[in-house]
C-alpha positions in Angstrom: -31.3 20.9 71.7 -30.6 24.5 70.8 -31.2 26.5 67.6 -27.5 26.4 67.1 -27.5 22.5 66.6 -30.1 23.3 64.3 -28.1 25.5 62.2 -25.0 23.9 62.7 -26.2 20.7 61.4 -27.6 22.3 58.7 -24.5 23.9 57.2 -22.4 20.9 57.6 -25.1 19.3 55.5 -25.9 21.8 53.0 -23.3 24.5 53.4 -20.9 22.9 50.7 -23.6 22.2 48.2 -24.7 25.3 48.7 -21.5 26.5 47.7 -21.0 24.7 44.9 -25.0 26.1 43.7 -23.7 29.6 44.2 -20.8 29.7 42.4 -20.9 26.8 39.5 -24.7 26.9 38.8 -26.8 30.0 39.9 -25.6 32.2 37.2 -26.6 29.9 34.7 -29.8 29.4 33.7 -29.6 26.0 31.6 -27.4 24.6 34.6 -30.3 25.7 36.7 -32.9 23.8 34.7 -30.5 20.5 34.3 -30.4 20.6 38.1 -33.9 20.7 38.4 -34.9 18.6 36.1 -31.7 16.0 37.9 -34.0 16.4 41.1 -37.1 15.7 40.0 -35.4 12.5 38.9 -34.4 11.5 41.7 -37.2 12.3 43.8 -39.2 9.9 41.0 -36.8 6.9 41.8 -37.4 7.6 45.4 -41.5 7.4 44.4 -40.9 4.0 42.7 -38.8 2.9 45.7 -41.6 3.5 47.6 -44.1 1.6 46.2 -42.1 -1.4 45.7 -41.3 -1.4 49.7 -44.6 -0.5 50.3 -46.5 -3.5 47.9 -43.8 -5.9 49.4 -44.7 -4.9 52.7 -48.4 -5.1 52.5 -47.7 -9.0 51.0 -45.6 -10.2 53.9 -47.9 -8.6 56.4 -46.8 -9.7 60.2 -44.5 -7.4 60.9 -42.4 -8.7 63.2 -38.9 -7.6 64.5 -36.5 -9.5 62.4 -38.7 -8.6 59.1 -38.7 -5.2 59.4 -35.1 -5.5 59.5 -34.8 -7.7 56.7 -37.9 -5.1 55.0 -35.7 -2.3 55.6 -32.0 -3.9 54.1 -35.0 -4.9 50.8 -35.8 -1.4 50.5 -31.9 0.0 51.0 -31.1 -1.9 48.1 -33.9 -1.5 45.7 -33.8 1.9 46.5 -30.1 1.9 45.6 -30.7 0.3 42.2 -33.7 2.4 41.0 -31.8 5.6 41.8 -28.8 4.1 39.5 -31.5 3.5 36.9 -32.5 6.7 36.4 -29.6 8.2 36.9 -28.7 6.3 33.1 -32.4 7.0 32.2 -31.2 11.0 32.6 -27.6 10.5 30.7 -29.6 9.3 27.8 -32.2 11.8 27.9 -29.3 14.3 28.3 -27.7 12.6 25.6 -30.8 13.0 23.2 -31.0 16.4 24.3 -27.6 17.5 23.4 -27.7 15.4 20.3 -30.7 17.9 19.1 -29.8 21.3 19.9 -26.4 20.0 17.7 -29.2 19.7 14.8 -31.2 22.8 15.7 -28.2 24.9 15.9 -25.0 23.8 14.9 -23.6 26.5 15.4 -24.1 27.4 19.0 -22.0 25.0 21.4 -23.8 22.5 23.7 -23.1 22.2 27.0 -20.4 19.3 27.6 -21.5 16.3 28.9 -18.6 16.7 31.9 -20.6 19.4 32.9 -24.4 17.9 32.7 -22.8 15.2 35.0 -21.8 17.5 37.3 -25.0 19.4 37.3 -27.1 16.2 37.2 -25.0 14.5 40.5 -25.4 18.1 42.2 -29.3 17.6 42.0 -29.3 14.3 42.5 -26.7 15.1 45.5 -29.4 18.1 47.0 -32.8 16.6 47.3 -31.4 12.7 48.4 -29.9 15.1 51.3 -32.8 17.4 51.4 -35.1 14.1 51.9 -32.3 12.1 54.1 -31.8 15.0 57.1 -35.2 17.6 57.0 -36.9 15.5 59.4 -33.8 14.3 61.3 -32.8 17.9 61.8 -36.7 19.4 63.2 -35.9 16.8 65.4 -33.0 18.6 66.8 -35.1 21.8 68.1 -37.0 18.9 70.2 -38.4 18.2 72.7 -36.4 15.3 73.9 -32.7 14.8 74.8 -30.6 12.5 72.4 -28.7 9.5 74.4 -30.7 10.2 77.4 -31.1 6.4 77.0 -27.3 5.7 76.3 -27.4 6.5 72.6 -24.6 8.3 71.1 -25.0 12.0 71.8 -24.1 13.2 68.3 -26.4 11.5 66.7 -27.4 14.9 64.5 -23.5 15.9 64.3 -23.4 12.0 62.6 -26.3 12.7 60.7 -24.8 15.7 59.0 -21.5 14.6 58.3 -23.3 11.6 56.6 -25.5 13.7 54.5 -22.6 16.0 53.6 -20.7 12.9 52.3 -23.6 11.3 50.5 -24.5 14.9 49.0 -20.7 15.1 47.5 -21.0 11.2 46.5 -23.4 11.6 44.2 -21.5 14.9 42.3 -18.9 12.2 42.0 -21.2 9.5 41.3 -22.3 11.6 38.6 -19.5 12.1 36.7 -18.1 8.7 36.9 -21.0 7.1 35.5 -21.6 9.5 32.6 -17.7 9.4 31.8 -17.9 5.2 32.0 -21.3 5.6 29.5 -20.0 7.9 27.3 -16.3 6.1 27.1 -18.6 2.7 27.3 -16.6 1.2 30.3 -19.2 -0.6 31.7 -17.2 -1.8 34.8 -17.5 1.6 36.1 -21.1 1.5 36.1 -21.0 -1.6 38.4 -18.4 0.5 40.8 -20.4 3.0 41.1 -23.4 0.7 41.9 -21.6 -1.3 44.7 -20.2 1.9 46.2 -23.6 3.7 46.4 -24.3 0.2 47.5 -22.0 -0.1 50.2 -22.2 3.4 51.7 -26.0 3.0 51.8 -25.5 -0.3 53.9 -22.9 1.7 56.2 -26.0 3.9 57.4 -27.6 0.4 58.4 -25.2 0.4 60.8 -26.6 2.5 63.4 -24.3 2.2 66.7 -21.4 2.6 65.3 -21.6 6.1 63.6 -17.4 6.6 63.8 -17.1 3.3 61.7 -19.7 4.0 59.2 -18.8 7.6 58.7 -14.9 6.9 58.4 -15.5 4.7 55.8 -18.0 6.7 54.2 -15.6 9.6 53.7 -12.6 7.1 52.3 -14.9 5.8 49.8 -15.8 9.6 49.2 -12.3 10.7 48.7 -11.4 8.1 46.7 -14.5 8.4 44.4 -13.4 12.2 44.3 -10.3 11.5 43.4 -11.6 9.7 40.6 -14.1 12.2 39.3 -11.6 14.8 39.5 -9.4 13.0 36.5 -11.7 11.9 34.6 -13.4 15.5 34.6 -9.8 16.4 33.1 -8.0 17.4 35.8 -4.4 16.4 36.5 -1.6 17.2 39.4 -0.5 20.1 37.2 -4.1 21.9 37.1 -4.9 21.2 40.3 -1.3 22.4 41.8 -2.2 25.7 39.5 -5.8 26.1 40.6 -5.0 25.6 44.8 -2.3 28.6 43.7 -4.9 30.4 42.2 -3.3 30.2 38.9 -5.2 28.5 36.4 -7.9 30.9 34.8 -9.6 27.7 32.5 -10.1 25.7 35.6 -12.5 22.7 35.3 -16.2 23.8 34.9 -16.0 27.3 34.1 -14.8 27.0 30.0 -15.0 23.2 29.8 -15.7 22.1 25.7 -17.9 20.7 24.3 -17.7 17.1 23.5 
């Protein structure tokens, strides 16, 4: 592999959240620190996914072929539900937070909660990607030839379209989840579960990487679709803002709440 599969990959992974950092985040200093802080939570649910797979497969010991499998769908999902965890552990903490600088100052306006889920999914969205494709794509320089074998050639173009959509998932993830906490509709708590669920399992299925990655972006659009309304979008903004029309567009002068 060449150092232009290297970069490619890489901006099909990162290039769009990249993007959205540049221009929704990096000019901001309290976004900058909600993002951070929305990392380092995530990369704690991935430590306590860890250990859990780790202790559980120390115990069952005799690590045979169809264990590992059944080991590795174990940790898919516990990984899954931790991350969902503290993903609610943040909106409270966020919550708490913007309940306090309202006593502090109540005069000054606190960030809305539309944005700190936007924020938070973007950090959550960077480092799972950052942790899902670094070592997939050092790979890529080599050596070695990928489906020398008979494997699917594109196994780092799959890769990065994968990460891309998983990156984006969890902007939209975000903002679902805080929007069903904050409005208390708890059902959309346990959608966004058991489609962070399902899209995890879709990367289980390794031979097929047109199925899983189809599906991956349907569930994507449709989750996007859903994050775009209840951010407070409608038809009319989004007709105004693809004609470059609408100066109050989404995140840049959203209020408070």
């Amino acid at each position: 592999m060449t150092a232009a599969v290297f970069f490619g990959c890489a901006f099909i992974a990162f290039g769009p959240a990249l993007a959205l950092y540049i221009f929704t985040i990096v000019t901001e200093p309290l976004r900058i620190i909600f993002l951070i802080i929305g990392a380092f939570f995530w990369l704690v649910s991935l430590l306590f996914s860890s250990l859990i797979w780790f202790t559980t497969a120390t115990l069952i010991g005799n690590k045979d072929e169809p264990r590992e499998k059944y080991l590795l769908i174990f940790g898919v999902l516990i990984s899954v539900l931790i991350q969902e965890m503290f993903r609610f552990a943040y909106y409270k903490l966020l919550k708490k937070a913007s309940e306090g600088l309202k006593i502090i100052n109540p005069y000054e306006k606190a960030p809305s909660m539309r944005l700190l889920a936007y924020v938070s999914g973007l950090g959550f969205g960077i480092m799972s990607g950052v942790f899902s494709f670094v070592n997939t794509l050092s790979d890529s320089l080599g050596p070695g030839t990928v489906g020398i074998h008979g494997d699917p050639p594109q196994f780092f173009l799959n890769s990065a379209f994968m990460t891309l959509v998983i990156t984006l998932l969890h902007v939209f993830w975000g903002i679902v989840f805080f929007d069903g906490c904050e409005k208390k509709k708890w059902y959309t708590l346990l959608v966004v579960l058991l489609s962070h669920l399902l899209v995890s399992a879709l990367t289980l299925i390794s031979p097929h990487y047109g199925l899983n990655l189809v599906l991956a972006y349907i569930i994507m659009v449709l989750m996007g679709v859903w994050a775009f309304f209840v951010s407070g979008g409608s038809c009319r903004s989004l007709k105004l803002c693809l004609l470059c029309q609408d100066k109050d567009f989404l995140l840049f002068n959203q209020r408070a709440r």
